[in-house]
C-alpha positions in Angstrom: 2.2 -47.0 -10.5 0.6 -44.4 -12.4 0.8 -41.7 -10.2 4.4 -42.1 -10.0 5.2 -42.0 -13.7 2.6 -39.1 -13.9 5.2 -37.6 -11.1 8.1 -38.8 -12.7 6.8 -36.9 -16.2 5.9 -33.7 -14.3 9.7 -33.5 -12.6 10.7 -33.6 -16.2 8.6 -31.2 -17.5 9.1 -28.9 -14.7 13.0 -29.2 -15.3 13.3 -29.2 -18.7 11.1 -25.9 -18.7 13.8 -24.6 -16.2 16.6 -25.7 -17.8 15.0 -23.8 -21.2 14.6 -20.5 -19.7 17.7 -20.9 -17.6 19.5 -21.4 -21.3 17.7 -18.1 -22.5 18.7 -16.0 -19.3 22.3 -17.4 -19.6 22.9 -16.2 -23.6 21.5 -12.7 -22.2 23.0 -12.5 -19.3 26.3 -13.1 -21.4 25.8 -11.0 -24.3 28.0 -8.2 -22.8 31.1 -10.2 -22.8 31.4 -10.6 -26.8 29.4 -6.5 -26.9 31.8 -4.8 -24.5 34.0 -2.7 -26.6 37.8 -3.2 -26.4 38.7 -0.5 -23.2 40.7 2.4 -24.0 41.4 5.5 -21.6 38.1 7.1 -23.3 36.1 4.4 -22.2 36.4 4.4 -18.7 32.9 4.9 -17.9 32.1 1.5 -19.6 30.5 -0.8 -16.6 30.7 -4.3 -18.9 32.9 -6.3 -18.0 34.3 -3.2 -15.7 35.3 -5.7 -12.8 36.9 -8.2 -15.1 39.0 -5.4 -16.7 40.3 -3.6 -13.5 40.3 -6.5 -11.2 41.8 -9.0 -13.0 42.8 -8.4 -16.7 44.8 -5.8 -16.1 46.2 -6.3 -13.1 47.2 -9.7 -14.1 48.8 -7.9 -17.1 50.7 -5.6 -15.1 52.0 -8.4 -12.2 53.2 -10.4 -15.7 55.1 -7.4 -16.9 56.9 -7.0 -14.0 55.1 -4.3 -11.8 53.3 -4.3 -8.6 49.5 -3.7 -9.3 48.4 -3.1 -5.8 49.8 0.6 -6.1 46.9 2.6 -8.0 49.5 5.3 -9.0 50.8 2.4 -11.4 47.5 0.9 -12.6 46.0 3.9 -13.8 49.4 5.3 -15.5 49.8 2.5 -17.4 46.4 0.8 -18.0 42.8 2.5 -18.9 41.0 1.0 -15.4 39.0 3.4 -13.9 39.3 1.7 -10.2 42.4 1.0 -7.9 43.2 -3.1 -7.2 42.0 -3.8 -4.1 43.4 -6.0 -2.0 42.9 -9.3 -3.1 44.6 -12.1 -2.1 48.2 -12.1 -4.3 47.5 -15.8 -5.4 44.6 -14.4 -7.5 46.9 -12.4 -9.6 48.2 -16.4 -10.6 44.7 -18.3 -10.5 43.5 -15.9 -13.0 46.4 -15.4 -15.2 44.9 -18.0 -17.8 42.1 -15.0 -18.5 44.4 -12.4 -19.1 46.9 -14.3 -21.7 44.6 -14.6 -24.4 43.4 -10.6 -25.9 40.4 -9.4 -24.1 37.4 -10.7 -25.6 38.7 -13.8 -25.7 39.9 -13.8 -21.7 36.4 -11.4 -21.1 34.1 -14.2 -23.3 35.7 -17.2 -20.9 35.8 -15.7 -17.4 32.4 -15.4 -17.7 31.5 -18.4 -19.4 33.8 -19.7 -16.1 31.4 -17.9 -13.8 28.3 -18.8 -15.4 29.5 -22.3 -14.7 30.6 -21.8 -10.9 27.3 -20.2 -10.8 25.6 -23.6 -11.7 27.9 -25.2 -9.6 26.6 -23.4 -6.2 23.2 -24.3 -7.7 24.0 -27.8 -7.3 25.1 -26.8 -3.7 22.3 -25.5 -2.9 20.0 -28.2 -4.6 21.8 -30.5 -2.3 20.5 -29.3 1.1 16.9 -29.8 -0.7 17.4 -33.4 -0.5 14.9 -35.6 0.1 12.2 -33.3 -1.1 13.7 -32.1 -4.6 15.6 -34.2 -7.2 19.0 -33.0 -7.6 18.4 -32.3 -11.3 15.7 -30.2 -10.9 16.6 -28.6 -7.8 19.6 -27.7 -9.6 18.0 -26.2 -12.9 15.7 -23.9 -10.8 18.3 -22.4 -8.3 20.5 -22.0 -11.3 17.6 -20.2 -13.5 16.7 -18.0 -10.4 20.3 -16.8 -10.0 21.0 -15.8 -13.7 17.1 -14.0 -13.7 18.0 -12.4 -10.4 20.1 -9.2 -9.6 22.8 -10.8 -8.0 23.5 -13.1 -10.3 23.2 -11.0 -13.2 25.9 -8.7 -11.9 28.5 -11.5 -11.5 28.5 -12.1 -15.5 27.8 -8.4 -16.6 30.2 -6.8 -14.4 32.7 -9.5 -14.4 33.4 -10.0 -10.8 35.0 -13.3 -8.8 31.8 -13.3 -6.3 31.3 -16.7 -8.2 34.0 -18.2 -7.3 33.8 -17.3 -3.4 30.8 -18.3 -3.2 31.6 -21.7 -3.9 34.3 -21.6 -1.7 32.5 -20.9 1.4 29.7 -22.9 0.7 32.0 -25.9 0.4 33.9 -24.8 3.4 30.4 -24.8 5.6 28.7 -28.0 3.9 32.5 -30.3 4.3 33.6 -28.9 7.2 32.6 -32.3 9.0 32.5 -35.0 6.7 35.3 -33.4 4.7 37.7 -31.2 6.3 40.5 -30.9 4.0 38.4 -30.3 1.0 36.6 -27.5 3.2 40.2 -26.5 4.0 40.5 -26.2 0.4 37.4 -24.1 -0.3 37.9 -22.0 2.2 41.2 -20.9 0.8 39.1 -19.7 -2.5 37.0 -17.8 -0.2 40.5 -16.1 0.8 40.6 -14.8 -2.5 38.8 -11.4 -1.1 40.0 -11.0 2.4 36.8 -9.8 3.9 35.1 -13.1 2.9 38.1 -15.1 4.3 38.8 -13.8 7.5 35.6 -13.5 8.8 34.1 -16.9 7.3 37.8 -18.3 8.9 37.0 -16.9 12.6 33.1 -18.2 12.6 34.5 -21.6 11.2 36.7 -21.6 14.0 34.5 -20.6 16.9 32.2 -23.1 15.1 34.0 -26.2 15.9 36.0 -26.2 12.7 39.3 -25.5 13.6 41.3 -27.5 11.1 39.1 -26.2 8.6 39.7 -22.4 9.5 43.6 -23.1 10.0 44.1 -25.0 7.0 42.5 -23.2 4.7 44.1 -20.2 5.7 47.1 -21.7 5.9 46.7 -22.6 2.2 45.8 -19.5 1.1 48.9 -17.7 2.5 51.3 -20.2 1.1 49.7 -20.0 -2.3 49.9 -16.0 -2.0 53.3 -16.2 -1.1 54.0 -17.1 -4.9 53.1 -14.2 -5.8 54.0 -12.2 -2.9 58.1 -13.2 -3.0 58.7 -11.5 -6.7 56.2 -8.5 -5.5 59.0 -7.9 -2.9 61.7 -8.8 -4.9 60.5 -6.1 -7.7 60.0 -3.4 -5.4 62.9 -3.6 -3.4 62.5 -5.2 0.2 59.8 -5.5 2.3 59.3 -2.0 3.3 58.2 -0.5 -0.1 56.2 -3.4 -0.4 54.3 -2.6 3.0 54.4 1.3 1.3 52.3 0.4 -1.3 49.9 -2.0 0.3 49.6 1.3 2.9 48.6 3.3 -0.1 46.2 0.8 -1.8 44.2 1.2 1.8 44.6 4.9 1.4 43.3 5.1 -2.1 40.2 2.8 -1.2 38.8 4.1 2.1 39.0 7.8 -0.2 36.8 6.6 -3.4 32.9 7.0 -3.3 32.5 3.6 -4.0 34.5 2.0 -1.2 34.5 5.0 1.6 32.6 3.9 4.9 31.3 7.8 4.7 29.8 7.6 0.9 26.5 8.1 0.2 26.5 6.8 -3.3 28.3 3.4 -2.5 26.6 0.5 -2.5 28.0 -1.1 0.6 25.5 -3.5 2.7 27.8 -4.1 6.0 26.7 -2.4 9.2 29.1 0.2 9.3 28.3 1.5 6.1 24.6 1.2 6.1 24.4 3.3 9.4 26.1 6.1 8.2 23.9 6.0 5.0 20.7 6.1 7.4 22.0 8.2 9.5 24.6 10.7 7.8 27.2 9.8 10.7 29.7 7.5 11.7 32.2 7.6 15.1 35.7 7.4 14.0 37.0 3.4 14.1 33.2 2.2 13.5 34.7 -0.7 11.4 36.6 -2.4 13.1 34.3 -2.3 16.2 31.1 -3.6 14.1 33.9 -6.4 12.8 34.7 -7.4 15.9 31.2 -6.9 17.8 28.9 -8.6 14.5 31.7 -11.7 14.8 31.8 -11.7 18.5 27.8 -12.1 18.8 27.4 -14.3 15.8 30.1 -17.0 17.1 28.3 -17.2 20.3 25.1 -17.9 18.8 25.9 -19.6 15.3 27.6 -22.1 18.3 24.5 -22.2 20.2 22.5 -23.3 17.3 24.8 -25.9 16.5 24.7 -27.3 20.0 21.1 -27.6 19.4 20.8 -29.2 16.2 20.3 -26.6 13.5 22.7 -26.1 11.5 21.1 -24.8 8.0 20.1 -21.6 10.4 23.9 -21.5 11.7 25.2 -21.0 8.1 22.5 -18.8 7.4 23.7 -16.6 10.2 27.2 -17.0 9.3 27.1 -15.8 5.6 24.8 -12.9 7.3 28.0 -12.4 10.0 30.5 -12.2 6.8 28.7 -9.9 4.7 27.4 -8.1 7.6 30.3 -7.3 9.5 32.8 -5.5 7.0 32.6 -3.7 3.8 30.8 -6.0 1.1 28.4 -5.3 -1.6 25.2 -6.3 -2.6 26.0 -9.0 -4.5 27.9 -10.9 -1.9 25.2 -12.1 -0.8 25.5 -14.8 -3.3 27.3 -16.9 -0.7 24.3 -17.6 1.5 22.1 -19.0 -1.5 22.9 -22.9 -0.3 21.9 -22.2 3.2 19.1 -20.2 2.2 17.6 -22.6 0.4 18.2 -25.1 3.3 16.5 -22.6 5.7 13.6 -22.2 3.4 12.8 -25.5 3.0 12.8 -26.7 6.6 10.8 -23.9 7.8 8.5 -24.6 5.1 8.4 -28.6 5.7 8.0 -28.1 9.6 5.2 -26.1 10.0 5.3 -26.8 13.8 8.2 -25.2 13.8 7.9 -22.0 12.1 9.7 -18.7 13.5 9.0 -15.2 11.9 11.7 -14.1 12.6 14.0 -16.7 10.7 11.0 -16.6 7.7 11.2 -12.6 7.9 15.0 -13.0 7.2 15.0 -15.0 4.6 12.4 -12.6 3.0 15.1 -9.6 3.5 17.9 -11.8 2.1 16.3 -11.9 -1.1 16.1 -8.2 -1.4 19.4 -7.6 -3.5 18.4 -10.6 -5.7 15.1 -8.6 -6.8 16.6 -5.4 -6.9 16.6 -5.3 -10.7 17.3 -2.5 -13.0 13.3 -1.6 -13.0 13.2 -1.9 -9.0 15.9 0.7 -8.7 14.5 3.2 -11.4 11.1 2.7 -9.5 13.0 3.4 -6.0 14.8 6.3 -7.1 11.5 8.3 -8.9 9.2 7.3 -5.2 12.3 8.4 -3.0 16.0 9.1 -3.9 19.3 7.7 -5.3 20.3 7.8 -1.8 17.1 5.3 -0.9 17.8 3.2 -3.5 22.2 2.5 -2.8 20.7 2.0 1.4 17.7 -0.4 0.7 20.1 -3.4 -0.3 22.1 -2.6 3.0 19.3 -2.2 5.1 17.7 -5.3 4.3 20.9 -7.3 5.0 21.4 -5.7 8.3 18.0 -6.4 9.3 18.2 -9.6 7.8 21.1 -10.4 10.1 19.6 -9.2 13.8 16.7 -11.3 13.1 18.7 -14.4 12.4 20.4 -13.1 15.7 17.5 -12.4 17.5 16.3 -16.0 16.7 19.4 -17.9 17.6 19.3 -16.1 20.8 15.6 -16.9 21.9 14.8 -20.5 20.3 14.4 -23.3 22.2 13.2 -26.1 19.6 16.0 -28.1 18.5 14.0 -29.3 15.1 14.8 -26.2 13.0 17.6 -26.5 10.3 18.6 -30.2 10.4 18.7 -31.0 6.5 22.4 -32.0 5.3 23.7 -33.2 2.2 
C-alpha cells in the first residue's frame, strides 16, 4: 500500500515538474510571435514568424482579394514575402483563413498558440503507444516538454510552419487506420495539406493494407481543394493558365537555394538531396527515381513487418519512407515522434529482443531534434556550413536503411507490438 502511494506521489512529482518546465519552454518558445516586427519589404530577411507570413498570411490575403498566390510573380509584387507559395494543397488557403483575417500579430500570436497546442496533441499521441508502462498524463507532459526544448519543435512556433498540423494527421492516419478508418481517412487528408507528406504516407497506407484509408483520405482532400481550386480557375481564366502558373510555381522552386535538389545551403534531408550534398553530384531525374525506389522497398518491407506482428517498427519505417523519399526538411521529422516513442519503448522493455540496427535508428532520428542553435555553431567552427545543412540529412537517410536493413533480416515476431 505504501509503495504504491509513494509511486503514485513520485508520478506526480515527475509530471508536475514536466508540466513546469514545459510551461517555461512554451512562453519562450513563443515569445517571437508578439516580438516579430510587423513585415515590410525592408524586412525581408526577418526569419520569425517567416513561414507563417509567406506561407499562409499572405497568401491567404492574396487568394481573399481575388488573386492566384501560387504564381510568385504576384506574391512578391504585391506582398513583402521573401519566398514563393509552394504547392500546398488549395484547401489550406481556406483552413487557414481564420489566421489571416485578424492584423498580423493577432493571426501570428494564434497560429502559434494553435501549433503549440497540435504540438501537445501529437504528445498525447505518442504518450498513447507508451501504454501500459507510462500514465497518459505524464507520458504526455514529457513528450510535450521534449518537443518544445528540442530543435524541431522549436522551429514549428518560431518559424511559423504547418509541420504541426501534419504531423497529427499522419499519426492519426497510422494509429486509426484499423480500429478507425474513416477518422484515419480524415487525418490523412490533413497530412494532404503538403503534398509530399500525402502522397507518399497515401501509397505506404495503401500497400499497407489500408486501402480505404489511403483512398478516402485522398479523396477528401481533393474535394475540399476543389473549393478553392474552382474560383482559382475561374479568376485566371480556364484551366490552361491555371496549369501555367502551377508550371511556374515548380519552376520557381526547383531554382531557389533553399528548395533546389542541387543546393548546397538547403537544408533538405530526403535522399536525393543529401547525396548530392555528400557527393557534389546528382544524375538528371534522381527524384523521382529515389520516390519511386525509397516507396517501392519500404512497402515491401513495412508489409513484411506487419505480417509479422510489429507494427510500431512499420510506422517507424514509413514516416522514415515519407521524409526519406522526396524533398522534406529537417523538421519533418516531427511526424515519426508517436512511433518513435513506440519503438523505443519496446526495444527497451524486451531486452531479448533487441536489434542495433532498429536502436541505432532511433538514435539517428533524434539528430534534427538536438541540432540546436549551439550544435550548429559548434558544427560549423569543427567543419563547415556545408557539414552542418548535410548532418540532419545524413542522419535520416541512415536512419532509414537501417530500419530497412532490419525489416529485411528479422525473424522474431515480438518487436513493435504496443498499440493504443
Amino acid at each position: 500500500m505504501l509503495k504504491t502511494v509513494a509511486t503514485k506521489d513520485g508520478v506526480r512529482l515527475l509530471t508536475a515538474l514536466a508540466v513546469l518546465v514545459g510551461v517555461a519552454a512554451a512562453w519562450r518558445a513563443l515569445r517571437p510571435a508578439w516580438q516579430v516586427p510587423l513585415p515590410t519589404w525592408e524586412n525581408l530577411p526577418e526569419e520569425r514568424l517567416q513561414d507563417f507570413r509567406d506561407a499562409l498570411y499572405f497568401p491567404v490575403r492574396e487568394f481573399l482579394a481575388g488573386g492566384n498566390p501560387y504564381l510568385p510573380d504576384t506574391m512578391f509584387d504585391h506582398w513583402p514575402v521573401r519566398q514563393a507559395f509552394n504547392l500546398y494543397q488549395p484547401y489550406h488557403l481556406l483552413l487557414h483563413a481564420p489566421f489571416a483575417l485578424p492584423g498580423y500579430r493577432v493571426g501570428a500570436v494564434a497560429f502559434t498558440l494553435a501549433s503549440l497546442v497540435l504540438l501537445v496533441a501529437l504528445a498525447l499521441l505518442a504518450a498513447g503507444r507508451l501504454r501500459p508502462h507510462v500514465p497518459v498524463v505524464l507520458g504526455t507532459a514529457v513528450v510535450a516538454t521534449l518537443l518544445v526544448l528540442s530543435q524541431v519543435g522549436k522551429a514549428q512556433l518560431y518559424v511559423g510552419q504547418v509541420n504541426p498540423l501534419i504531423a497529427v494527421g499522419a499519426a492519426g492516419a497510422l494509429l486509426a487506420r484499423r480500429d478507425a478508418p474513416r477518422w484515419a481517412a480524415v487525418a490523412l487528408a490533413l497530412a494532404w495539406l503538403k503534398p509530399q507528406f500525402g502522397l507518399p504516407l497515401a501509397v505506404l497506407l495503401f500497400v499497407r493494407g489500408s486501402r480505404r484509408v489511403a483512398l478516402g483520405g485522398t479523396a477528401i482532400a481533393a474535394a475540399a481543394s476543389l473549393v478553392v481550386v474552382v474560383p482559382l480557375v475561374a479568376r485566371g481564366g480556364g484551366v490552361g493558365p491555371f496549369l501555367d502558373a502551377i508550371a511556374a510555381n515548380l519552376a520557381h522552386a526547383e531554382g531557389t537555394t533553399y528548395g533546389a535538389v542541387d543546393s548546397m545551403t538547403a537544408q533538405r534531408v530526403d535522399v536525393a538531396a543529401v547525396f548530392y550534398r555528400v557527393t557534389g553530384w546528382v544524375p538528371a531525374g534522381a527524384e523521382p527515381v529515389v520516390l519511386i525506389g525509397v516507396l517501392a522497398v519500404s512497402a515491401v518491407l513495412a508489409r513484411r513487418l506487419d505480417r509479422m506482428g510489429q507494427p510500431a517498427a512499420a510506422d517507424l519505417l514509413t514516416c522514415l519512407a515519407v521524409v526519406a523519399g522526396v524533398v522534406h526538411q529537417p523538421g519533418d521529422v516531427l511526424i515519426a515522434v508517436p512511433s518513435l516513442v513506440a519503438v523505443g519503448v519496446v526495444w527497451w522493455r524486451r531486452g531479448c529482443e533487441r536489434d542495433w540496427r532498429l536502436a541505432l535508428a532511433v538514435a539517428l532520428l533524434l539528430v534534427p531534434f538536438a541540432h540546436l542553435h549551439f550544435v550548429s555553431r559548434v558544427v560549423r567552427a569543427v567543419a563547415s556550413a556545408r557539414a552542418d545543412v548535410t548532418v540532419d540529412g545524413v542522419a535520416v537517410v541512415a536512419a532509414w536503411a537501417l530500419a530497412a536493413a532490419f525489416a529485411a533480416t528479422r525473424r522474431c515476431s515480438g518487436v513493435g507490438t504496443v498499440r493504443t
